[in-house]
N, C-alpha and C positions, 0 to 999 in steps of 0.2 A: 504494500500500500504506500504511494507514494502522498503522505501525511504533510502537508506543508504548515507548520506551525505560524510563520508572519500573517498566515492571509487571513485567520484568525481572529475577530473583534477581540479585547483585551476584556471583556467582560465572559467573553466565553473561553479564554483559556482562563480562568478564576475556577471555569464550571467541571475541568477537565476530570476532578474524582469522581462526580457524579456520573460522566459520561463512561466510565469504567465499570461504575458500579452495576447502569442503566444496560452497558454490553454485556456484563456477568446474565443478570437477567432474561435479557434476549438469549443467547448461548446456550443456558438451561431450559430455556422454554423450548428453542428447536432439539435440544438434544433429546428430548423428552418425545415430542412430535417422531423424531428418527428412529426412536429405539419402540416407537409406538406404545409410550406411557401413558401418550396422549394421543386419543387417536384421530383420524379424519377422514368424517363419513364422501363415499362415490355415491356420486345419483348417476341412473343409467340413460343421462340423455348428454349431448356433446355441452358441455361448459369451459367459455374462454376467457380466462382470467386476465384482465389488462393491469399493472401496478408497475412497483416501483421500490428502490430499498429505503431512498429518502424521503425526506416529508415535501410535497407541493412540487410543483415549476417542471415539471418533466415533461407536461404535454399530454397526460391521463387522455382528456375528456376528446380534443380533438382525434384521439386514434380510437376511442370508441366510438365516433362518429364517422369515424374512416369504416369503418369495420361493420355498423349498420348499411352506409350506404353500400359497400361490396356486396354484401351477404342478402338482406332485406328483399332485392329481386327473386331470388331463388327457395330463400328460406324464411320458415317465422321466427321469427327473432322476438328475442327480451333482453331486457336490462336491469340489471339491479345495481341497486350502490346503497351503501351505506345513510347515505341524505346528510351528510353534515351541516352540523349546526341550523337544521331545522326544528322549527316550534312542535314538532307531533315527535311521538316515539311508535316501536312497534312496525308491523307493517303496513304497505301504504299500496295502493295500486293507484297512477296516475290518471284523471278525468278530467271530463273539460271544465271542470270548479276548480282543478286543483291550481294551488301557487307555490311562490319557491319556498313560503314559510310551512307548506304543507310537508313538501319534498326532498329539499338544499336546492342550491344554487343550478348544480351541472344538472341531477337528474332532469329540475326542470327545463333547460335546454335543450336535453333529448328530446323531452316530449313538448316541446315547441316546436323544435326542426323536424321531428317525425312522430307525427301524431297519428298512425298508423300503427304502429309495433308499442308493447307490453313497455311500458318503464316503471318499475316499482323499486322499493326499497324499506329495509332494513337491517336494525343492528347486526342482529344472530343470522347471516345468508342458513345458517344451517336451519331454520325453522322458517324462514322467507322462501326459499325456494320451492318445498310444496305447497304452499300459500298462492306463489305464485302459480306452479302447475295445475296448481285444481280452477282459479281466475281463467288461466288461458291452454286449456290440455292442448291445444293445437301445434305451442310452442315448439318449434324444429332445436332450436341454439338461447342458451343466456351464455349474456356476456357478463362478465365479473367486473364492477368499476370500481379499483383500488382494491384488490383484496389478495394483493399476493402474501403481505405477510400475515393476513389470518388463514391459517392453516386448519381451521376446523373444518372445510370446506376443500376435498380433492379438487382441482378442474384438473381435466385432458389435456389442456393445451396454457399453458402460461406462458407471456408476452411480458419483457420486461422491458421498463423504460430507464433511461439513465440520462441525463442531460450534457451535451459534449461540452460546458463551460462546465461543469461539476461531473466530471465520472465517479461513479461508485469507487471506483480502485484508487480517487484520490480523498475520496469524502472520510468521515472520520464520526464515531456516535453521540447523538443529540446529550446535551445539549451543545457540547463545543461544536458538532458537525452537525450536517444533515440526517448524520443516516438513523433509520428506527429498525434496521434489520441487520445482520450479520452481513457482512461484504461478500461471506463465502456462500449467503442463501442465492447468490446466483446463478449455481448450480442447478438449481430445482426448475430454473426457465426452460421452455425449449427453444424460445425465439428472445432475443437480445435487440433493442432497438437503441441506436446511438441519434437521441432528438435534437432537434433545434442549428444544428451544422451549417457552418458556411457553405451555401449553394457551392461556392468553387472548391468543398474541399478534395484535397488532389491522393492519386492511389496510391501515394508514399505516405500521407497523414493516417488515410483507412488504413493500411496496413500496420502501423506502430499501433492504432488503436486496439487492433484488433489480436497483436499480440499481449498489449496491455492488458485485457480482459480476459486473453487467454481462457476462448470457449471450451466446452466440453466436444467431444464426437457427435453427441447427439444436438447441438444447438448450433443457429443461423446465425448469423450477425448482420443486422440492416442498418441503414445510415439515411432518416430524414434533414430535411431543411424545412422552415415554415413557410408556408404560400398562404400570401395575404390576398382575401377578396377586395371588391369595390366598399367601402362606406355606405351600408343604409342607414335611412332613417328610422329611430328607435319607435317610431307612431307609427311607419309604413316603409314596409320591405322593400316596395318598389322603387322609393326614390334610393337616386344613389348619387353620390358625391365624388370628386375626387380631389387627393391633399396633391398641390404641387410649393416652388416653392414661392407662392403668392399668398399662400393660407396660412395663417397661423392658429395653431390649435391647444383647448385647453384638453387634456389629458387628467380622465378619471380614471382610477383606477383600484381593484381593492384585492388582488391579485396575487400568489407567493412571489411570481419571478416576473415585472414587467418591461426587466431590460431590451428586450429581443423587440418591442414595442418602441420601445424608447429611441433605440441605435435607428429603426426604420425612419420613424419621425425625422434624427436630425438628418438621414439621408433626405427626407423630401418635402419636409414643410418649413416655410420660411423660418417659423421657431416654435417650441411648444413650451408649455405652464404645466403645472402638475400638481395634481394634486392626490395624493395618494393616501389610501386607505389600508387597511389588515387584509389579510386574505379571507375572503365569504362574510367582509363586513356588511351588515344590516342598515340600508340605507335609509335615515329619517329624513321627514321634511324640512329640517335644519340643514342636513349634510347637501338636500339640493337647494336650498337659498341660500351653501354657501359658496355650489356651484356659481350659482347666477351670478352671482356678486362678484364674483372674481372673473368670469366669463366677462360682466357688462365693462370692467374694470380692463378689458382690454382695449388698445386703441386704435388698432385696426378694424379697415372695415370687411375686409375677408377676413372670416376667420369662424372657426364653428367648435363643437364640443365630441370631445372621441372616449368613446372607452371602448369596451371586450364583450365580448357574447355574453357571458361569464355573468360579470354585474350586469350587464342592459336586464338578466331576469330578475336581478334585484331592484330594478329601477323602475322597470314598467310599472308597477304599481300608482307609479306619479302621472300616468299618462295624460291627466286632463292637466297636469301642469306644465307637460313638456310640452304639450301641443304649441307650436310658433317659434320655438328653439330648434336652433338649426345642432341635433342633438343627435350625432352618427354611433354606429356598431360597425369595428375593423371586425368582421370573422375571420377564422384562418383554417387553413388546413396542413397537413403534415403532406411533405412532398418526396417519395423518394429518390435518393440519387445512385450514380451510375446505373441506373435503366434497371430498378430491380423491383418495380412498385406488381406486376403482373407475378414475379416469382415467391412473392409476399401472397399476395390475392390466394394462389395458388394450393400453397401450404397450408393455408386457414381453409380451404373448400375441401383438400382430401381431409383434412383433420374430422370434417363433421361429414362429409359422404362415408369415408370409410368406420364411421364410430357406428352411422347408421345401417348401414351395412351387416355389420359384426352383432347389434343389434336385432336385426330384422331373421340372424341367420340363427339366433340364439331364441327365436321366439318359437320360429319352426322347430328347431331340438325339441321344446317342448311340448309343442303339440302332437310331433311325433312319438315319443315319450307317452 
């Protein structure tokens, strides 16, 4: 683990025994899991689990949303996550009443952008997922959002995310680092996903990466960049904007990682304001007057208001206030590079053809039997 101690806030090496103490704990809880002390129940329908070993900023929600739209054509899909830091507990099946304080933030973005397929949640996936099955028996695939390191729950198929300005191999445990899992629970992935990468990054960087991570036999190793959509507006999808550098923008955000946003900006808006929030902050009618206020307080006359998928489902609630503010949503998507986005596709489709298959071939045993 390549540990670099300067980069380090001086508040969190203070925190550095606790972070010792905190890996002890982790270590004995997977050891336990390994030697099946503890155990974790299979359910027999294909489950794809999307996570990460650190906490936030890896890029979760946008590759479950990759992952919907792949699959969604061919299969029924669901979704579950956790719903953090939502007002309900327990589980939840998403409808057209529901809001982000029903849900959390992301799930309810799923079932905004696709309001077609199952998006439910809760805490225990191990008591939510027949909750779920009996809601929607139709269901072909769930997707797992954020649930690599609860292990009560097998999935088939685990997808890990790592962010290439923070790799796992150089991250270090909470509270001095990011990480809330063992470095070595990387092992347990089958697919590795290196997010957020300089479009231009070149086959000599991929490859140090790639022995820096030093996969197993049985795992892939992918490398996105983020692709940013048009601006729409947060009252209506249809209108859409674009920042060049004539615009100047105030920047909301409530976000773990909103650098990768930020670097965009000084590439292409004349200059941007910020104002920045906690991650899955709970936005009040304060926090937007005191947008406004600082938005009216600029002195251009291009100029508009930007934030992220992410918050706009925390915002919309204000909708009869936003209406007349020129009040955008940058979406993004995960892009991947050297031409490997169909060989990804691919992997994820035999995973659940061939599950159902072995399935199908397992039900006839029976009935022959």
């Amino acid at each position: 683990m390549n540990f670099n101690f300067p980069l380090l806030k001086p508040i969190r090496i203070l925190l550095f025994p606790v972070s010792l103490l905190y890996g002890l704990v982790v270590k004995v809880r997977n050891w336990c899991f390994d030697r099946k002390i503890l155990s974790s129940t299979v359910f027999n329908l294909p489950i794809i689990c999307v996570g990460n070993l650190a906490v936030g900023g890896t890029g979760k929600s946008p590759m479950v949303e990759l992952l919907i739209q792949s699959l969604s054509s061919r299969f029924e899909v669901a979704v579950l996550s956790r719903g953090y830091k939502r007002k309900t507990r327990g589980y939840a099946l998403a409808d057209e009443q529901t809001t982000a304080l029903d849900i959390g933030d992301e799930p309810m973005q799923f079932h905004r952008k696709f309001p077609g397929i199952a998006v439910a949640v809760g805490e225990e996936r191990i008591v939510a997922i027949p909750q779920l099955l009996h809601d929607r028996p139709a269901t072909d695939v769930i997707i797992l959002d954020d649930a690599f390191q609860h292990r009560a729950v097998r999935a088939g198929l685990n997808i890990l995310l790592t962010d290439y300005s923070n790799l796992f191999t150089r991250d270090w445990w909470l509270p001095s680092g990011d990480l809330r899992d063992a470095p070595s629970s990387y092992r347990r992935a089958d697919i590795i996903i290196v997010t957020k990468c300089p479009e231009e990054l070149s086959e000599e960087e991929r490859r140090a990466i790639v022995i820096e991570i030093d996969p197993q036999a049985h795992q892939q190793i992918f490398f996105t960049s983020i692709c940013y959509g048009e601006p729409y507006r947060i009252t209506d999808a249809t209108a859409v904007t674009t920042i060049d550098d004539r615009v100047e923008v105030l920047l909301v955000t409530g976000i773990a990682n909103p650098a990768p946003l930020k670097r965009r900006l000084n590439d292409q808006a004349r200059t941007y304001y910020e104002l920045a929030y906690s991650d899955h902050h709970i936005f009040t009618i304060d926090d937007l007057n005191t947008m406004i206020r600082r938005f009216a307080g600029i002195a251009a006359e291009n100029k508009i208001i930007l934030t992220t998928e992410k918050d706009a489902v925390r915002l919309i609630k204000f909708r009869q206030e936003l209406e007349g503010w020129p009040f955008y949503v940058l979406p993004i998507t995960p892009q991947f590079l050297f031409g490997e986005e169909k060989k990804f596709n691919d992997l994820i489709t035999k995973f659940i053809i061939e599950f159902k298959a072995l399935e199908e071939n397992e039900k006839q045993k029976e009935e022959q039997e």
